[in-house]
C-alpha positions as CSV (number, residue, x, y, z in Angstrom):
1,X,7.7,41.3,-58.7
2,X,10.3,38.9,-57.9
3,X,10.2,35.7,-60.3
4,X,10.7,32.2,-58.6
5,X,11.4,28.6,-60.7
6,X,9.7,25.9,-59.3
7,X,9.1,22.4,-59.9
8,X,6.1,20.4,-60.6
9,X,5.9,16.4,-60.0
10,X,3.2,14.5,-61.9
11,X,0.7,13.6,-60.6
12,X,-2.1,15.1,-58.0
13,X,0.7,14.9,-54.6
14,X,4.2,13.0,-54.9
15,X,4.2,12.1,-51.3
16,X,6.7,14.6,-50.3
17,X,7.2,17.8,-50.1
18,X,8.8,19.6,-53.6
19,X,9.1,23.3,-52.4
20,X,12.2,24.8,-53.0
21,X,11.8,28.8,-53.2
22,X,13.3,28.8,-56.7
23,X,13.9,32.9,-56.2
24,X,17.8,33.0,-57.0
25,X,18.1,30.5,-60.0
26,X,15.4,32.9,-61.4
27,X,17.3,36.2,-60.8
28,X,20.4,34.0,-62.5
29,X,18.7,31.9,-64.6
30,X,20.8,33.9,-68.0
31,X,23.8,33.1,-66.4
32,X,23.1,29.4,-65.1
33,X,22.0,28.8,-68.8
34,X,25.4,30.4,-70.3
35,X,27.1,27.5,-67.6
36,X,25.0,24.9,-68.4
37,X,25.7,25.1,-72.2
38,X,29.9,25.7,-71.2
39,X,29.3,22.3,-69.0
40,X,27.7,20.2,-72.1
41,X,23.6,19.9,-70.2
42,X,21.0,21.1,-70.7
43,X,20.0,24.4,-69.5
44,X,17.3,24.7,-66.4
45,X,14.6,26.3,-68.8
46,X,14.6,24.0,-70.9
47,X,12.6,21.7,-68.6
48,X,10.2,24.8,-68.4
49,X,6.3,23.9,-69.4
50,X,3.4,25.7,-69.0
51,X,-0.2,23.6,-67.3
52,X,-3.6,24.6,-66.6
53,X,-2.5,24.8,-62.6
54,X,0.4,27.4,-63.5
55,X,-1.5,29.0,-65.5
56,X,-4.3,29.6,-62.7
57,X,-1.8,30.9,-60.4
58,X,-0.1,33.7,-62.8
59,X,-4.0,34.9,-63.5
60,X,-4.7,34.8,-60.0
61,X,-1.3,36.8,-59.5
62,X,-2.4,39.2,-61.9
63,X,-0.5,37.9,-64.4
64,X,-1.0,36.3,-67.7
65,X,-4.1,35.8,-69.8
66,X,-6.9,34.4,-69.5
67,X,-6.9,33.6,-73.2
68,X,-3.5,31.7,-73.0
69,X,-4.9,29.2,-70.6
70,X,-7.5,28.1,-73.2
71,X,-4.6,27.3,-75.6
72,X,-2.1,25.7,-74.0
73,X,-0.7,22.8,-75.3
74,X,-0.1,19.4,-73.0
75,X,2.2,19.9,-70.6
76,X,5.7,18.1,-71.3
77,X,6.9,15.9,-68.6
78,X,11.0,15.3,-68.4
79,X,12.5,12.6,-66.8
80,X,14.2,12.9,-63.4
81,X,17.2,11.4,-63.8
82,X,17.5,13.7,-67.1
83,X,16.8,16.9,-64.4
84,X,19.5,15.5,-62.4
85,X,22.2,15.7,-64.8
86,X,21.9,19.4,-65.4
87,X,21.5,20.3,-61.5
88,X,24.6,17.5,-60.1
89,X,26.8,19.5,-63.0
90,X,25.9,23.0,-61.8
91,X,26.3,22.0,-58.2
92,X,29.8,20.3,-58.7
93,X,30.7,23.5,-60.6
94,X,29.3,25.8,-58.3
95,X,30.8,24.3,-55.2
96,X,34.4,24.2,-56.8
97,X,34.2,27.5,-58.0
98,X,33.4,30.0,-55.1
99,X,32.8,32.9,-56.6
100,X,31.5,32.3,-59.8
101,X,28.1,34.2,-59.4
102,X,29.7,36.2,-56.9
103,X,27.2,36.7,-54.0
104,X,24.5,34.8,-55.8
105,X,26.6,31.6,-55.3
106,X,26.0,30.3,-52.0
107,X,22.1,30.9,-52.5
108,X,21.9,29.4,-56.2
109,X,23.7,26.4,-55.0
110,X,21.1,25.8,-51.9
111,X,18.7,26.0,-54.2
112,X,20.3,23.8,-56.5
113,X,20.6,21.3,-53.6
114,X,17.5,21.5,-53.3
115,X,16.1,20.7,-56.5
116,X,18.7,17.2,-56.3
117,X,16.9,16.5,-53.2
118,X,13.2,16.8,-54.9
119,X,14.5,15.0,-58.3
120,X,15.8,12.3,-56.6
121,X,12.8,11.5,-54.6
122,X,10.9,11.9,-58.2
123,X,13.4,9.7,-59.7
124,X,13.3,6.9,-57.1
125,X,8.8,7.1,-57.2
126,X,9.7,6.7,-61.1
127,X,7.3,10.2,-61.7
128,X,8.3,12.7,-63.8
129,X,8.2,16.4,-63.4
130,X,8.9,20.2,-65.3
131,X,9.7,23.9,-64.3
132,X,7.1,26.4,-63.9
133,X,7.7,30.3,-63.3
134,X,5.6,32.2,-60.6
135,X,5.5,36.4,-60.2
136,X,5.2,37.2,-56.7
């Protein structure tokens, strides 16, 4: 099952749409980590947190257990402007250096772009927002 990253705004709808697939920083999420700590920010799991909605959606993806949902702790919110520093930083490396995840590259940094686009539409609102992983 291929793993995806996504992101999660505050709140019950931002008011825009926050999809980005989320498919390719998942497949190179070891590596974007191993950048992130080279470039000095923090790396993209480190924004991770696990809520009840998540949750739902790994059980109902036969994933997970049920048990785990009962003893979550609160979800941990992050600022945008915080998720921004780590995703402008990867994108100004990744789009200097071509080949630096090889193939991976070119669909890691659309991603990327789109995560900026999503925080910076949280960031203007003033919400605040967190990773979650899905198992397709």
């Amino acid at each position: 099952m291929p793993a995806s990253l996504y992101i999660v705004v505050e709140g019950d709808d931002p008011g825009y749409n926050i999809f980005v697939n989320g498919q390719a920083l998942a497949r190179n999420e070891d590596a974007l980590e191993r950048l992130a700590e080279r470039l000095n920010v923090s790396p993209l799991l480190e924004y991770f947190s696990a809520d009840e909605n998540s949750m739902a959606l790994l059980l109902e993806q036969g994933t997970g257990n049920a048990y785990w949902s009962q003893t979550l702790p609160q979800p941990q919110w992050f600022s945008a402007l915080d998720g921004l520093l780590t995703i402008r930083a990867l994108i100004h490396f990744l789009a200097a250096t071509d080949a630096a995840l090889g193939s991976e590259t070119l669909p890691v940094l659309s991603e990327l772009r789109g995560y900026e686009h999503v925080l910076r539409k949280t960031a203007q609102r003033g919400l605040r927002w967190h990773l979650a992983v899905s198992w397709r």
